[in-house]
C-alpha positions as CSV (number, residue, x, y, z in Angstrom):
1,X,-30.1,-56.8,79.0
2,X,-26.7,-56.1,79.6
3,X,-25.2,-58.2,76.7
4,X,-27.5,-55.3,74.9
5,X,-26.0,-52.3,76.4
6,X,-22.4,-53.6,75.6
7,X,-23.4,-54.5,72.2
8,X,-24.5,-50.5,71.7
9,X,-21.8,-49.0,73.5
10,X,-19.3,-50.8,71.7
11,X,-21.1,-49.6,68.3
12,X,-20.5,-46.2,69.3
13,X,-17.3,-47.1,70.0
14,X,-16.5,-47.9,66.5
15,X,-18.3,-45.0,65.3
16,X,-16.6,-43.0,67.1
17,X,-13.3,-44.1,66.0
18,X,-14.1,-44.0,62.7
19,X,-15.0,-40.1,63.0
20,X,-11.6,-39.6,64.6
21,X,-9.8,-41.7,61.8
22,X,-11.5,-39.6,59.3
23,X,-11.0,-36.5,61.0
24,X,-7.6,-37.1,61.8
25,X,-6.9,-38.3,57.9
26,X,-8.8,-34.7,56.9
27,X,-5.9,-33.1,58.9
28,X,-3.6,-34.5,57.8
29,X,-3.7,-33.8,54.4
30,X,-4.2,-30.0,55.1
31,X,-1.3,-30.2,56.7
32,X,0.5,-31.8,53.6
33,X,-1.0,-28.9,51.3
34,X,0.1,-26.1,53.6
35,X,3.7,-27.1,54.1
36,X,3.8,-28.1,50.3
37,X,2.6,-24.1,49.9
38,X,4.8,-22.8,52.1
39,X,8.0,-24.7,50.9
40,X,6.6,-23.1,47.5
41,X,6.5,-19.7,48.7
42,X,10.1,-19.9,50.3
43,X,11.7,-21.5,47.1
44,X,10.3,-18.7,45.4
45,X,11.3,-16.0,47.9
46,X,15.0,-17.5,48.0
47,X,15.2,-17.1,44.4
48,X,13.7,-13.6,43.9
49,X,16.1,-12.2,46.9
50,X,18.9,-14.3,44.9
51,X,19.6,-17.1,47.1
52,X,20.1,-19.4,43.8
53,X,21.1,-16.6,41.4
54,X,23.6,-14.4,43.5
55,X,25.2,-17.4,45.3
56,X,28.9,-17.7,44.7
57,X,29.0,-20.7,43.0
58,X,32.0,-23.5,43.5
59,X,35.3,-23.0,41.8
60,X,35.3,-25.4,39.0
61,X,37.5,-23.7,36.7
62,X,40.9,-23.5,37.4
63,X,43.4,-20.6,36.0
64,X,46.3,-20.9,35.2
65,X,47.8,-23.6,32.9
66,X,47.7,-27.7,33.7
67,X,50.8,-29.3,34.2
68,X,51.5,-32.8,32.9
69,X,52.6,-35.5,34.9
70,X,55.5,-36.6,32.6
């Protein structure tokens, strides 16, 4: 009788796991999608407020004229 009960509790056990794998799985891809959206959403806000377009960009011209080495 009690080679029974174990034999049920530990089937619960695995279905209960199983619903907390899948749950926890279901979570984490919404929390993939969201923070995909919101990394979206804040490229787009940077660039509309000119983060990209109106930053001052590195000096890779020189004035001026070269000199040679000779």
């Amino acid at each position: 009788m009690g080679a029974v009960v174990s034999c049920i509790a530990d089937c619960f056990r695995a279905i209960g796991a199983c619903l907390r794998g899948i749950v926890n799985t279901i979570g984490s891809i919404c929390m993939a999608i969201i923070n995909g959206v919101v990394s979206l959403v804040d490229v787009i806000i940077t660039f509309f407020t000119c983060g990209y377009c109106g930053r001052r960009r590195r000096a890779t011209r020189r004035t001026g004229m070269r000199r040679s080495r000779i």
